[in-house]
C-alpha positions in Angstrom: 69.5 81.4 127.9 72.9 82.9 126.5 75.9 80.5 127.5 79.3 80.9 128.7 82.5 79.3 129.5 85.0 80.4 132.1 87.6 79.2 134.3 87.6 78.3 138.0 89.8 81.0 139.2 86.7 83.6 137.8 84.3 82.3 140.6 84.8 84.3 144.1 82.6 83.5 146.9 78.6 83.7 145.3 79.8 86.1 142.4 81.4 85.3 139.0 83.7 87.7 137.1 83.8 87.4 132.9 86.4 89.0 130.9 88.1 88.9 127.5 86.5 88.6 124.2 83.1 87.4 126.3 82.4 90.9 127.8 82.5 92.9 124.6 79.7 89.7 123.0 77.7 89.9 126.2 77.3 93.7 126.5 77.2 94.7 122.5 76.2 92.2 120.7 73.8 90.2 123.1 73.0 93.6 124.8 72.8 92.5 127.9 71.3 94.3 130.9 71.7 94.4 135.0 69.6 91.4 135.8 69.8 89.6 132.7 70.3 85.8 133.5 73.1 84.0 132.0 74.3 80.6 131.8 77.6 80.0 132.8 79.7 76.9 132.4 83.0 75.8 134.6 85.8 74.7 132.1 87.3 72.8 134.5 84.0 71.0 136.9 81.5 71.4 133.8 79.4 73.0 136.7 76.8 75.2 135.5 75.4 78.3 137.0 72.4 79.8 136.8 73.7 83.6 137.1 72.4 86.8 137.1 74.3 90.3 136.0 74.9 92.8 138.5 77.6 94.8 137.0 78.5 95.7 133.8 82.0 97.5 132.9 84.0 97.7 129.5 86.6 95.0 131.2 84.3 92.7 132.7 80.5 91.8 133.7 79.7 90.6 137.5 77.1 87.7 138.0 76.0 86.4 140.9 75.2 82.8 141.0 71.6 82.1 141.5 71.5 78.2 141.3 73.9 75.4 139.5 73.8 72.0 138.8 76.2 68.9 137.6 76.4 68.6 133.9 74.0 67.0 132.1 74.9 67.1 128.3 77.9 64.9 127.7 78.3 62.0 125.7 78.6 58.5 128.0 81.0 57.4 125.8 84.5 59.7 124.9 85.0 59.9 121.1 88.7 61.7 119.7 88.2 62.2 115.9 91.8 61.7 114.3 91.2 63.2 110.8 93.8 63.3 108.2 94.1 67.2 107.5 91.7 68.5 104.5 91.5 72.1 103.1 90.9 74.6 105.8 87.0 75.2 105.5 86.3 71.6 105.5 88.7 71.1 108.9 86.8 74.3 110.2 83.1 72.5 109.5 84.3 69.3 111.0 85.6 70.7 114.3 82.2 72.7 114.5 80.1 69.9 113.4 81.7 67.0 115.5 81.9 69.2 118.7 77.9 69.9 118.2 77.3 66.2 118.3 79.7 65.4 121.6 83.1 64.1 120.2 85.7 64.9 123.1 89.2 65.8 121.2 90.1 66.2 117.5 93.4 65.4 117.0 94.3 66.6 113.1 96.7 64.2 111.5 99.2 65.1 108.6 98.7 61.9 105.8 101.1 61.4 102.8 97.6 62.5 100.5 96.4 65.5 102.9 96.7 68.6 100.0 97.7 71.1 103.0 101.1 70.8 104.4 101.4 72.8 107.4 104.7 74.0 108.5 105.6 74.0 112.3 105.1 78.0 112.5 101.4 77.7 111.1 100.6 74.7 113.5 100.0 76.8 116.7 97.9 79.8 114.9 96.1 76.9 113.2 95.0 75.2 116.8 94.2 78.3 118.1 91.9 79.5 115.5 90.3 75.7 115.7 89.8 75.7 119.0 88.1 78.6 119.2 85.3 77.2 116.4 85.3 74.7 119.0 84.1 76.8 121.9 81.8 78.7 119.9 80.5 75.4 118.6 80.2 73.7 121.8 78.3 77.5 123.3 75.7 77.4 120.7 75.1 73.4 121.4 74.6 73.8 124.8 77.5 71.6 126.0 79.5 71.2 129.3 82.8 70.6 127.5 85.0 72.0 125.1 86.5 69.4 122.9 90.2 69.8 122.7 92.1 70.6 119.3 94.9 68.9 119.3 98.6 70.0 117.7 98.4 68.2 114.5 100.5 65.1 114.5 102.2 62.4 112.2 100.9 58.5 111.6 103.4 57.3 114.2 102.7 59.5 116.6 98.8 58.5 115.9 99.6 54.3 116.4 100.9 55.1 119.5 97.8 56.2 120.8 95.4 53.3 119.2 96.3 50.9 122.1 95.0 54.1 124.7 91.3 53.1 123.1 88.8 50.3 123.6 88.2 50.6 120.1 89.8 52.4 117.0 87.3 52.9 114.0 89.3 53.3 110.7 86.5 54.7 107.7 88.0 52.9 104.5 85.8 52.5 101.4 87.2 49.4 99.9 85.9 47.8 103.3 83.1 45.4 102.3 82.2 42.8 105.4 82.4 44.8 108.5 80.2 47.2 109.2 80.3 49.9 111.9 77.1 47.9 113.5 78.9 45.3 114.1 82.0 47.2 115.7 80.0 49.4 118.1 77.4 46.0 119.0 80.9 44.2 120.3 81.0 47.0 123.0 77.3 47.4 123.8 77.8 47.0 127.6 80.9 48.6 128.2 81.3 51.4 130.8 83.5 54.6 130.5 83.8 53.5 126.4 87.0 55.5 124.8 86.5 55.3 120.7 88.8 57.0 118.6 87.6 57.7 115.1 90.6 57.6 111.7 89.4 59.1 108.9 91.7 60.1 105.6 92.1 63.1 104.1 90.5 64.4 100.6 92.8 61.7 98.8 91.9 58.9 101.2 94.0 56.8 103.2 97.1 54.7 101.2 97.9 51.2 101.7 100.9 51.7 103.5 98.6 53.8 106.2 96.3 51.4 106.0 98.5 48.4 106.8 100.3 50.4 110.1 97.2 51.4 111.4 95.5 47.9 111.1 99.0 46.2 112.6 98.6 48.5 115.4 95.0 47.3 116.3 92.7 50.1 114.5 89.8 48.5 113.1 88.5 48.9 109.1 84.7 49.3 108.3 82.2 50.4 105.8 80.1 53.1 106.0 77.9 51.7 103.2 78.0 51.5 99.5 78.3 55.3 99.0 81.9 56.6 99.1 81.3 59.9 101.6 84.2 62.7 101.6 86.2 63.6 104.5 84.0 66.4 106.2 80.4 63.8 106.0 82.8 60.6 107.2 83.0 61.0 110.7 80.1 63.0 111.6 78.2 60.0 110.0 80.3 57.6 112.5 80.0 60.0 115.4 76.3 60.2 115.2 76.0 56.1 114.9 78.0 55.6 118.1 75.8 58.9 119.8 72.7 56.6 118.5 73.9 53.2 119.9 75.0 54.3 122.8 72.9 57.5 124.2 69.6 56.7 122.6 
């Protein structure tokens, strides 16, 4: 069944109104008809409703709620990817990959070796167009929960946040004793677990990076013998903690 996301203020009484971009995909491409069922997702309770159409106009679609229940998809555990900035097709395939597997917020973070400099006028069109890959991404998974794309921000701005975390995962290659086992074993039994997730750009992470973010409390493993690039990194970390903790 066809997913959607909308806002609280859409729902009035037993009946839900969609508009926007969401009418034109339900009605044209989907081709929806009265008494179609649609799944519909609250942005702000992740409540989902069992809905079905009862009107259809070019500015919106009625549904009236069948059934709903509390979501059922998310992650136990709330994982932010900070990932140095790489070329824009690779930051588009991570934010759609990472969102299909549960991460919560991707926060993009400007490195001395990222390749793309964004200036301040490109930042908010950037966000935008990322955080739309996200909700279609996070439609076509099935989730309950957008992930939230994050203004990009600088490696100050990004130690600031390590202490917020029970645990900061930093993906370095010349790590050679600890292993992200180990890391994610130390927390097994923790409730309400908040990881956050560092991974460098196309160039890496330098030494000077390095030594901040490891002063701060961020924590360097391997990810094996194989040196992975930016876009495999952290959907190879995010899928370990989805397997050590979820399954």
């Amino acid at each position: 069944m066809p997913k959607f996301f909308i806002n609280t203020t859409q729902i009035h009484d037993s009946n839900i109104q969609i508009v926007g971009e969401d009418v034109k995909h339900i009605s044209q491409v989907l081709r929806a008809k009265l008494n179609d069922e649609l799944l519909i997702c609250d942005k702000e309770t992740n409540l989902n409703y069992k809905t079905k159409i009862t009107k259809i106009t070019s500015d919106d679609i009625t549904c009236t709620i069948i059934d709903y229940q509390k979501s059922n998809t998310e992650p136990k555990v709330q994982v932010t990817i900070f990932q140095g900035i790489p070329k824009a097709d690779k930051m588009e395939y991570i934010i759609q990959k990472n969102t299909e597997i549960g991460a919560k917020e991707i926060v993009p973070v400007m490195m001395s070796r990222c390749i793309v400099k964004l200036e301040e006028k490109e930042k908010t069109k950037k966000v935008a167009r990322w955080q739309k890959i996200a909700e279609a991404a996070a439609k076509q998974s099935g989730r309950d929960y957008i992930p939230t794309i994050a203004k990009p921000i600088e490696l100050k701005e990004l130690c600031n946040k390590i202490p917020e975390f029970d645990l900061v995962l930093l993906a370095y290659e010349n790590e050679e004793n600890i292993t992200l086992k180990q890391e994610l074993k130390k927390l097994e039994n923790t409730p309400n677990l908040k990881i956050g997730v560092v991974i460098g750009p196309e160039g890496g992470i330098d030494k000077n990076e390095l030594d901040q973010l490891t002063e701060v409390g961020a924590r360097k493993v391997t990810l094996g013998n194989r040196i992975l690039r930016t876009e495999t990194a952290s959907l190879v970390i995010m899928s370990n903690i989805i397997y050590e903790y979820e399954m």
